[in-house]
C-alpha positions in Angstrom: 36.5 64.7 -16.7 37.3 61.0 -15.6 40.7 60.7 -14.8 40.8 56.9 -13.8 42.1 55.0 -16.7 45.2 55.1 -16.6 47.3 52.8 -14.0 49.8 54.1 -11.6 53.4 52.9 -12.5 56.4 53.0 -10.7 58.8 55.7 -11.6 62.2 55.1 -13.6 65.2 54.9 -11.5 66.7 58.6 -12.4 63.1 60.1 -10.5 63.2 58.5 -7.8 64.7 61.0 -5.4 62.3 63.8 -6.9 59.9 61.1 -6.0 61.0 61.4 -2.1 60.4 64.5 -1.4 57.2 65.8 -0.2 55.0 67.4 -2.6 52.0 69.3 -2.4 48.8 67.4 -3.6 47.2 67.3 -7.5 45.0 70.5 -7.2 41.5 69.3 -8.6 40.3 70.8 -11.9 37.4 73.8 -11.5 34.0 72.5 -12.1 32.9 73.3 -15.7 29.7 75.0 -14.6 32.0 77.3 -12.4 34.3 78.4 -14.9 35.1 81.5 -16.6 35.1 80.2 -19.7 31.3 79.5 -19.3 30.2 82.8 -17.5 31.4 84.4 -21.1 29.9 82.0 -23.3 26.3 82.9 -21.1 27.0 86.7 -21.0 27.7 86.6 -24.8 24.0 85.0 -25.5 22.3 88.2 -24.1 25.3 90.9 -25.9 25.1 88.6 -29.3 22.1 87.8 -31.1 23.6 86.2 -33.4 25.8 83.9 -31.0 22.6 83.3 -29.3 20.6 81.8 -32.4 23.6 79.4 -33.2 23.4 78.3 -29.7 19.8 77.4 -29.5 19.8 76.2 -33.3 23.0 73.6 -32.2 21.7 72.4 -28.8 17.7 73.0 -29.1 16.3 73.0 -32.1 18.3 70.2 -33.4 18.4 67.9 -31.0 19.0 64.8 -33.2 22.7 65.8 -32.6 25.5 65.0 -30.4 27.4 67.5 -28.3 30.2 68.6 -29.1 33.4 67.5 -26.3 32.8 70.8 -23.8 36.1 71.1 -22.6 35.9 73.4 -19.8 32.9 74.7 -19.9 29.1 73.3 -19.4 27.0 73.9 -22.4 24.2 73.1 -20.9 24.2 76.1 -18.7 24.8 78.3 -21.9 21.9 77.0 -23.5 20.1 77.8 -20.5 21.0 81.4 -20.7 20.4 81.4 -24.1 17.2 80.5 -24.3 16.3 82.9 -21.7 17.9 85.7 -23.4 15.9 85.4 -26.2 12.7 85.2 -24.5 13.7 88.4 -22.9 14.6 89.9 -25.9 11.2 88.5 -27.8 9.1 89.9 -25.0 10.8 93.9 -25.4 10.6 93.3 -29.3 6.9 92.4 -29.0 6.2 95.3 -26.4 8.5 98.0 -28.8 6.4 96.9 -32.0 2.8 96.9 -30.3 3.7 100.7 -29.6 4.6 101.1 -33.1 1.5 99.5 -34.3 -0.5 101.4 -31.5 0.6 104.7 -32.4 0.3 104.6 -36.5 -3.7 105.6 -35.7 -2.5 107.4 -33.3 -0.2 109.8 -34.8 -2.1 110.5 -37.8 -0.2 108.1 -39.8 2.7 110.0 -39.1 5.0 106.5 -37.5 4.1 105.2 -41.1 6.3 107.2 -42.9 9.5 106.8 -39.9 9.0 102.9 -40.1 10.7 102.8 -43.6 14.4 104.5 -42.4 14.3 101.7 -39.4 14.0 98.9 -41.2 16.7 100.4 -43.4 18.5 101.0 -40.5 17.8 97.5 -39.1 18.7 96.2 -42.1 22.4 96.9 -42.2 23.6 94.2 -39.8 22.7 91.7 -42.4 24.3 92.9 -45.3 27.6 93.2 -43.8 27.4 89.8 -41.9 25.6 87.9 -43.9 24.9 89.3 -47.8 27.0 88.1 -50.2 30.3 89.8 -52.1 33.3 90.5 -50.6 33.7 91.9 -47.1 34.7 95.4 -48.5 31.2 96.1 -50.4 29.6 94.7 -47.6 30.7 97.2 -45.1 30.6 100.0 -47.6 26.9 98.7 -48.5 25.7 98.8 -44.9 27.5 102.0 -44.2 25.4 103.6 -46.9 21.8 101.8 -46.1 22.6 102.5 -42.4 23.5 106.8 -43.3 20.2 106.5 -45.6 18.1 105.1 -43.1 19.4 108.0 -40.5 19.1 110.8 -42.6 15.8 109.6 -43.3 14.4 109.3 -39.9 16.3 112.8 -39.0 13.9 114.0 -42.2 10.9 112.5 -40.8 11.4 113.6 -37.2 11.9 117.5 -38.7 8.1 117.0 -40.4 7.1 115.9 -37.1 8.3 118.2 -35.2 6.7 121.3 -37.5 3.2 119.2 -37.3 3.6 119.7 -33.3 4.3 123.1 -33.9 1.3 124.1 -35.5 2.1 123.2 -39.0 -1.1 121.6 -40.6 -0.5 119.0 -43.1 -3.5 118.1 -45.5 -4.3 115.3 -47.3 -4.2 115.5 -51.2 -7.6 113.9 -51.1 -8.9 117.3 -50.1 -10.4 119.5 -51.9 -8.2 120.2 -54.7 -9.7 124.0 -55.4 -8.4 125.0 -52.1 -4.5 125.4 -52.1 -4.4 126.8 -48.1 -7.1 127.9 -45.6 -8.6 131.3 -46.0 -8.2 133.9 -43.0 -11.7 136.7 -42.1 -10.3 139.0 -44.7 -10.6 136.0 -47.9 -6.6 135.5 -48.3 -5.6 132.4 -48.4 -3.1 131.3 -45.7 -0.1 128.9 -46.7 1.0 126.6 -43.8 4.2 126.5 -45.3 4.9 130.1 -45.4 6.8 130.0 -42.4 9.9 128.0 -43.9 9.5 129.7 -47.5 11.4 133.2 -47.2 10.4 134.3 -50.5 6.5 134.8 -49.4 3.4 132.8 -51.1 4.0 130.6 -53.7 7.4 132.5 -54.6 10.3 130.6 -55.2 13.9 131.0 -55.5 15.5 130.5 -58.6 15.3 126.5 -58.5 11.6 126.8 -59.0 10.7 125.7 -55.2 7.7 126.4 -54.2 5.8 125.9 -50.6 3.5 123.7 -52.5 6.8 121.6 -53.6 7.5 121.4 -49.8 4.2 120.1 -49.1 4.4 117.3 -51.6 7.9 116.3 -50.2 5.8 116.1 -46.4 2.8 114.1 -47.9 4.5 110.7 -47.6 4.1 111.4 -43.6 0.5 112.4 -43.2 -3.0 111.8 -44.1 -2.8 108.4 -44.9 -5.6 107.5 -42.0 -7.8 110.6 -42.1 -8.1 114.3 -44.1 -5.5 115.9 -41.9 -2.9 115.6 -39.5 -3.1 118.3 -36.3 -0.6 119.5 -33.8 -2.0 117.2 -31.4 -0.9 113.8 -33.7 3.0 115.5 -33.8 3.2 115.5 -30.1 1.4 112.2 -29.8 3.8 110.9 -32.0 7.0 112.1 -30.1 5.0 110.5 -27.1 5.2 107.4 -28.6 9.0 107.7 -29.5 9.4 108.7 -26.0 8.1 105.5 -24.4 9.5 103.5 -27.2 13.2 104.9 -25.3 12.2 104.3 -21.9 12.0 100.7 -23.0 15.1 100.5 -24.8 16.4 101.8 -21.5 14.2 99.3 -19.6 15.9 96.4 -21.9 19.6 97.2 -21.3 19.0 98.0 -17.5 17.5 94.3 -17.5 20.4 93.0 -19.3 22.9 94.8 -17.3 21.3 93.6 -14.4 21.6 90.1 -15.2 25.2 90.7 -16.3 25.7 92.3 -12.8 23.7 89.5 -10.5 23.5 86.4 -11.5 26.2 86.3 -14.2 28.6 87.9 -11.9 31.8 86.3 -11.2 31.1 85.9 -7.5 27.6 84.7 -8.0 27.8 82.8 -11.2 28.8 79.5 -9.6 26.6 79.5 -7.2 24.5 76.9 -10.1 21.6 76.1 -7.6 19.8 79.3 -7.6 20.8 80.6 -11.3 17.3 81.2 -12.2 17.8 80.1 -16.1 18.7 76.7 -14.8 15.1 76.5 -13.7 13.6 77.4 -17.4 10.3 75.6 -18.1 9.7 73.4 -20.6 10.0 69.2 -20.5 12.1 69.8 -24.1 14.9 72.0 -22.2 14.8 69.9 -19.2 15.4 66.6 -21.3 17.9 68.4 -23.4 20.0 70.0 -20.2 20.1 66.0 -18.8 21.1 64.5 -22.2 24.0 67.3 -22.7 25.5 66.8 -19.6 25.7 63.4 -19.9 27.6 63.7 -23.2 29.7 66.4 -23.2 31.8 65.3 -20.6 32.0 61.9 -21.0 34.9 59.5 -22.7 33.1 58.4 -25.3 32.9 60.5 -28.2 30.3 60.5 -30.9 31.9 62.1 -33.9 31.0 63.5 -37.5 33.3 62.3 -39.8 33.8 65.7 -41.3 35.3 66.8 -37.9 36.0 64.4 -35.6 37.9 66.7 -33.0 35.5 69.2 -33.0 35.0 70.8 -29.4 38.7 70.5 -29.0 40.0 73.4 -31.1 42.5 74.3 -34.0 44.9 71.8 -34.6 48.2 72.6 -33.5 51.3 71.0 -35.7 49.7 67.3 -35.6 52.3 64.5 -36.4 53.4 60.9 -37.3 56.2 59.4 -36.3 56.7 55.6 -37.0 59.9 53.0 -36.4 60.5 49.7 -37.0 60.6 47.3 -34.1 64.2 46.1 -33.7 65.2 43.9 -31.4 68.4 44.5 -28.9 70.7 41.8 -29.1 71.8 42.9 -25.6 68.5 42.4 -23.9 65.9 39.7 -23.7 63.0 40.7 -25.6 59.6 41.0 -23.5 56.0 41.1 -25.2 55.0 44.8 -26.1 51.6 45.8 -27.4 49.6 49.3 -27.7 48.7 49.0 -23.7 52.1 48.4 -22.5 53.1 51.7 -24.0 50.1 53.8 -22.6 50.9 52.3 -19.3 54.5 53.8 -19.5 53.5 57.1 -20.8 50.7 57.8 -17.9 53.0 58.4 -15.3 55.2 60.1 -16.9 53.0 62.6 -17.9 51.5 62.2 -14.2 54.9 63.7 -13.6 54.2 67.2 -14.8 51.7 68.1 -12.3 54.8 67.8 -9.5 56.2 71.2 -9.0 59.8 71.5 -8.4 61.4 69.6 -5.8 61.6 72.7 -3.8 59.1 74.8 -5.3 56.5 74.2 -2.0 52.9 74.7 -1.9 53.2 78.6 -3.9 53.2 77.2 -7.5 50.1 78.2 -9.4 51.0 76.6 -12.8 48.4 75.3 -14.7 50.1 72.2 -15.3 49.7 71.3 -11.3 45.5 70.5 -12.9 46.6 68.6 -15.9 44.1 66.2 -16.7 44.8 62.7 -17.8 42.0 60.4 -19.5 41.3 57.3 -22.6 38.9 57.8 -24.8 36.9 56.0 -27.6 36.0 58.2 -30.6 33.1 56.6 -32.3 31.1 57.2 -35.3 27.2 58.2 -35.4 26.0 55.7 -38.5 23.9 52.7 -37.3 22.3 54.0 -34.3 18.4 54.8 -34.4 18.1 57.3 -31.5 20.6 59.4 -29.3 19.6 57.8 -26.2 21.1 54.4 -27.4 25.1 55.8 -27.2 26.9 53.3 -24.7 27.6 55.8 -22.4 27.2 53.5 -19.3 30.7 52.7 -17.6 30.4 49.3 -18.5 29.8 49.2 -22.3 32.5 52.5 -22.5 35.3 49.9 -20.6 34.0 47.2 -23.4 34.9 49.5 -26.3 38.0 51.0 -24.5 39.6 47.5 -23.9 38.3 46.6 -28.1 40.0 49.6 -29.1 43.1 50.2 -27.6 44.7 47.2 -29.2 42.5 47.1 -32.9 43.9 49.9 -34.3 40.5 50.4 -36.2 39.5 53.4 -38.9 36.4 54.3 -37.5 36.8 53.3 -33.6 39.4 55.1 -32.3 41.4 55.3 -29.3 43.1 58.2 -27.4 44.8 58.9 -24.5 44.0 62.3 -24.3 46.4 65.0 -22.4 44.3 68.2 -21.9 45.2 71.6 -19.7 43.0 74.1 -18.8 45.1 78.2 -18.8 43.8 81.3 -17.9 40.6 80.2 -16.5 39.7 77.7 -19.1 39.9 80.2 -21.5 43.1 78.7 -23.2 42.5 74.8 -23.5 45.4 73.0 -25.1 44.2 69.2 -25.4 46.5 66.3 -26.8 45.4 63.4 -28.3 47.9 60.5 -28.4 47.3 56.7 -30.2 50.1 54.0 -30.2 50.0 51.4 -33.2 52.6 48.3 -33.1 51.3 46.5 -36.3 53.9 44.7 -38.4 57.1 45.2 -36.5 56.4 48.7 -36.7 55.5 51.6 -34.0 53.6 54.4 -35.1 52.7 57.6 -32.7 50.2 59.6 -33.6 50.6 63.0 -31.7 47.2 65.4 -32.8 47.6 68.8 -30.8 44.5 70.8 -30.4 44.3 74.5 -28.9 40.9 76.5 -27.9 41.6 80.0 -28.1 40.4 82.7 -25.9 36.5 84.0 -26.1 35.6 86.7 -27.8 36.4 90.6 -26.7 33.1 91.5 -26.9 32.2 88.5 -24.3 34.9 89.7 -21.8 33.4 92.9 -21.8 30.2 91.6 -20.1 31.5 93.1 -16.9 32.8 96.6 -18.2 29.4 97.2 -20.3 27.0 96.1 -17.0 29.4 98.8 -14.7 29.1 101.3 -17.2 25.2 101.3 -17.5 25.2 101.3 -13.5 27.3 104.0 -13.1 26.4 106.3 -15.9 24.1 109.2 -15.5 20.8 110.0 -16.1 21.7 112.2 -19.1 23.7 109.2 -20.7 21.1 106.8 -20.4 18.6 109.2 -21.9 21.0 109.7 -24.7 22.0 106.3 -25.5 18.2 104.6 -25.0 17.5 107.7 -27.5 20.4 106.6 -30.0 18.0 103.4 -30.3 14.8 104.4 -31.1 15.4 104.7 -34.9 15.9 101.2 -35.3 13.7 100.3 -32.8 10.6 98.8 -35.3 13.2 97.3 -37.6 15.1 95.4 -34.8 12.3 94.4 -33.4 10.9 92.8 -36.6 14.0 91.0 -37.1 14.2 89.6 -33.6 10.4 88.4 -33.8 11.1 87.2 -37.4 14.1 84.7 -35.9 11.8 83.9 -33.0 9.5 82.5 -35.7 11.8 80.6 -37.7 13.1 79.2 -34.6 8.9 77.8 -33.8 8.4 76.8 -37.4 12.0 74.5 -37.4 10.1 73.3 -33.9 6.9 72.8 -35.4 7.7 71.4 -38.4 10.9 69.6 -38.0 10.2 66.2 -35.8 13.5 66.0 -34.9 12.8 63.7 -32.0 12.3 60.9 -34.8 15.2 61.7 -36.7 18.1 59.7 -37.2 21.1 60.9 -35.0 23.7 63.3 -36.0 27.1 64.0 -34.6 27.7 68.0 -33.8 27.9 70.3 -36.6 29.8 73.0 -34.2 30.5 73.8 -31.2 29.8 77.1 -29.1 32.7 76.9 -27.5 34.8 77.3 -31.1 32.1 79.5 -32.5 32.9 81.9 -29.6 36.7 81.8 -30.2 39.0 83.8 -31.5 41.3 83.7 -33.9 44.9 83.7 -32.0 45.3 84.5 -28.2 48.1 86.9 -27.1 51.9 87.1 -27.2 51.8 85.3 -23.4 49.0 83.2 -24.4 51.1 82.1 -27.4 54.0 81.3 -25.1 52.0 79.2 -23.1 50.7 77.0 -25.7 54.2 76.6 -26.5 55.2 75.4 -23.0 52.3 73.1 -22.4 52.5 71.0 -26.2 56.1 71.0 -25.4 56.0 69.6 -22.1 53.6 67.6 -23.0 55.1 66.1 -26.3 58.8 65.6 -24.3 57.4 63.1 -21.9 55.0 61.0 -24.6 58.9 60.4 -26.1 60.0 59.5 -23.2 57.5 57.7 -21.7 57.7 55.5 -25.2 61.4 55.3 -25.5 61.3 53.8 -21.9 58.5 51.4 -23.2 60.9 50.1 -26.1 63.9 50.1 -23.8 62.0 47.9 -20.9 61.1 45.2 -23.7 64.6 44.8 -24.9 64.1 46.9 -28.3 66.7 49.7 -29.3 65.9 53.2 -29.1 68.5 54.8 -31.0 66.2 55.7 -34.3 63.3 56.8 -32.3 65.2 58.8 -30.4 66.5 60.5 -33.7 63.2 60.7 -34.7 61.6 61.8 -32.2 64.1 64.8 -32.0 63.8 65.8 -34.9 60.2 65.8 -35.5 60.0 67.9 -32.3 62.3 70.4 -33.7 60.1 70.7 -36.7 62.8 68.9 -38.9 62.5 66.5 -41.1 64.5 63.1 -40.8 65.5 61.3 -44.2 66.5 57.6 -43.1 68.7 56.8 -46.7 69.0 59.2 -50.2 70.0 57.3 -53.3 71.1 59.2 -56.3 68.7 61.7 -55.1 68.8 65.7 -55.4 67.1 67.4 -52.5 66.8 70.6 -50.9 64.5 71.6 -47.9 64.0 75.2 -47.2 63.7 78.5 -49.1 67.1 79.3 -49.4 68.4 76.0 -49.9 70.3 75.0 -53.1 70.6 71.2 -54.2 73.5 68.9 -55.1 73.5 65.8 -56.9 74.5 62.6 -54.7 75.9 60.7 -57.1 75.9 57.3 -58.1 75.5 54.9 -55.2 73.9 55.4 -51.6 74.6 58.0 -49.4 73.4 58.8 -46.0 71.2 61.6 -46.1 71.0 65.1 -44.4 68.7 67.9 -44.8 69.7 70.9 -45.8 67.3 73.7 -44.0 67.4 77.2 -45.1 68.0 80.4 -43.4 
């Protein structure tokens, strides 16, 4: 992130002998493809499929948009990895379904009848992620089509498992006359007698009869031929047995590249990550044109979020004064610049640890980053190559900016600090108006939470795969093969839809878009923890103390009085609220708070806050 636009001032009086003693240097920031923050985002596009496809829909297939502002993190590199999880994941769903399709012939026909509880089974993700109703039904409606879909399959492997122990099944488009097959001595033989205790075509007193049985099995056999032999139920637990092996194939893979090239002491090594060498002149031109934007100054925003990338806003505020002049004091020109200029270093001034702190402080604050930036809108521009992002025509719009005070182009100096290894981003966005005799400060807090559990767990899920037995392999590749056909339909069905948006979309000719999301947000949680909380805290207040001061300085230097601002500026930091004149006014502020009348006249007015 550039740092270079803001000038070095010299410090007030009452610093300078902080400003004598020797401190340790500004600790650079961690390279974005390096950081923590992105190692999660890339193991969470092989543990989430559905994280994956936003990620490739956002950055691949609709290319006609921006990037969102990847604070830090690269999103290039996590498209990288997303792309090649899912052609990982399309070649085992490919390879899973050709054994299905293989062994319906195969089996007798018996896979036909287990292929209906898996895509039940596969089916249960989407209804309680995506169908619509309440949350409540939707879990309760998956719980039920998941059960089904088990008990089902647990049916269907039962019928099997008699066929491959000599049970033979006959097709109802036999011969009709003959109800079983006829031993040397002319009885006829019931293949269900085994599992009917009351004898040949007894029953108990529900009225079941073996021949019941048999029509219950005929959904799983003799749809290909006149009968299914023991041979077909064996061939058909062959088939489910190779159909494991590659479910355990699949998450050995993953956990490999969770394990190698994901791990935390090879992930930054960039050069030889082998997803940033993915084929394809698309990706390649992609991967260039995201990291020239998300980085950079200038900002190309949708107007339905303009901070997007940056977070949750945090407590956002407006404070504005009137410009008085101090009859004490000679009165010196004062614009937007002049008050950026005084604010920079004083910000500058949190990265100093304390006087005698030494070189052992690790606070985050030491890599605060410091930058101006232009926010400007998407509408007029035929292609997303044509952004001024060239250092020149960025300094043009920065210098136009700063002082116009426009709606659409927008200036910012923006604060931004990095915690807990760029999981916790707290970015600041400040803009300084002086229009009319008036100053207005514009303070918009944002805050990226931490990334999602199940992405932190990369590291625990690849250890536990490597250091589980045999047995618990077996078991849990076995746990999978039930929804094997009906995950593997789903994952080639996306793979489609992903080609036919390709195919038919032309998004290379379509007008320019700013980003509709960004992965870094859509990975985010919804609050960090208690610590977390506190730091977030410390930073925005930190950060927020010496934007006042820096501008009450600003004021004081041109010969303007401070007194109100400072008020102001106290209060709203509090999270007050400052009421300049009441007249003849009833008020009250709080939940508890009870209201007088002020009478006739003007009186100065205080807020009454409840307890």
């Amino acid at each position: 992130m550039s740092t270079g636009f803001v000038p070095h001032q010299p410090h007030h009086a009452d610093n300078q002998q902080s400003a004598d003693i020797p401190q340790p240097p500004d600790l650079p920031p961690d390279p974005p493809h390096a950081s923590e923050a992105t190692r999660l985002l890339c193991a969470g596009t092989y543990l989430n499929p559905a994280y994956r496809d936003r990620v490739i829909d956002e950055l691949y297939v609709n290319q006609q948009r921006f990037v969102a502002p990847s604070l830090g993190f690269d999103a290039a590199r996590v498209l990288a990895h997303a792309l090649r999880a899912r052609h990982l994941e399309l070649l085992w769903a490919a390879a899973i379904l050709g054994l299905w399709v293989v062994g319906l012939p195969l089996s007798g026909w018996l896979l036909f009848g287990l292929l209906w509880p898996s895509l039940l089974i596969a089916l249960a993700p989407w209804i309680r992620d995506r169908a619509p109703g309440p949350l409540v039904l939707r879990m309760i409606g998956a719980f039920l089509v998941r059960w089904c879909g088990r008990l089902m399959f647990a049916f269907g492997l039962f019928v099997v498992g008699n066929v491959a122990a000599g049970a033979d099944l006959q097709d109802d488009s036999g011969d009709s006359g003959d109800s079983g097959d006829s031993d040397e001595s002319g009885s006829t033989y019931d293949p269900y007698a085994p599992y009917n205790p009351y004898g040949p075509g007894e029953s108990d007193d529900s009225g079941l009869t073996s021949s019941d049985a048999g029509d219950a099995l005929a959904p799983f056999a003799g749809l290909g031929g006149d009968e299914v032999e023991a041979w077909h139920g064996w061939l058909t637990l062959a088939v489910f047995a190779i159909i494991a092996l590659c479910e355990a194939a699949r998450r050995g893979q993953f956990a490999r590249v969770l394990s190698a090239e994901l791990s935390p002491q090879r992930f930054p090594d960039v050069a030889n990550d082998p997803a940033e060498h993915g084929e394809g002149a698309r990706f390649r031109r992609l991967k260039n044109l995201i990291r020239r934007e998300q980085h950079a100054p200038l900002i190309m925003y949708d107007e339905a979020g303009p901070f997007r990338g940056a977070g949750e806003p945090y407590d956002t505020w407006v404070l504005t004064v009137e410009l008085r002049p101090d009859a004490a004091k000679k009165q010196q020109p004062i614009n937007n610049r002049a008050i950026l200029e005084r604010i920079g270093p004083m910000l500058g001034q949190l990265r100093r640890p304390a006087p005698h702190a030494g070189t052992a402080v690790r606070d985050r604050l030491r890599r605060l980053e410091i930058d101006e930036c232009v926010f400007l809108p998407v509408e007029g521009l035929t292609s997303r190559d044509q952004a001024p992002y060239d250092p020149d025509s960025f300094e043009q719009h920065r210098q136009r900016s700063v002082e116009e005070g426009g709606e659409k182009r927008r200036h910012f100096l923006r604060v931004r600090v990095g915690g807990w290894e760029e999981e916790l981003v707290v970015t600041v966005y400040v803009r300084i108006h002086t229009q009319g005799r008036m100053l207005v400060l514009e303070i918009a807090p944002h805050v990226l939470t931490p990334v999602n559990p199940e992405f932190k767990n990369a590291d625990r899920i690849a250890h536990r795969f490597r250091t589980s037995n045999g047995f618990g392999k077996a078991v849990a590749a076995l746990v999978l093969v039930p929804g094997s056909a009906g995950r593997a339909l789903v994952t080639l069905g996306r793979g489609a839809g992903h080609a036919w948006r390709l195919l038919m979309g032309n998004q290379v000719r379509a007008l320019p878009e700013g980003p509709a999301l960004s992965v870094r947000e859509v990975a985010a949680v919804e609050t960090g923890s208690t610590f977390q909380e506190m730091d977030v805290a410390r930073y925005l207040r930190g950060v927020q103390d010496r934007i006042g001061r820096g501008v009450r300085l600003a004021l004081a230097e041109a010969g303007y009085e401070t007194g109100e601002f400072v008020q102001k500026i106290v209060n709203v930091s509090n999270g007050a609220v400052h009421i300049d004149r009441v007249e003849a006014s009833t008020f009250a502020i709080g939940e508890h708070a009870s209201a007088t009348s002020g009478g006739p006249g003007p009186q100065k007015g205080a807020a009454s806050h409840g307890k």
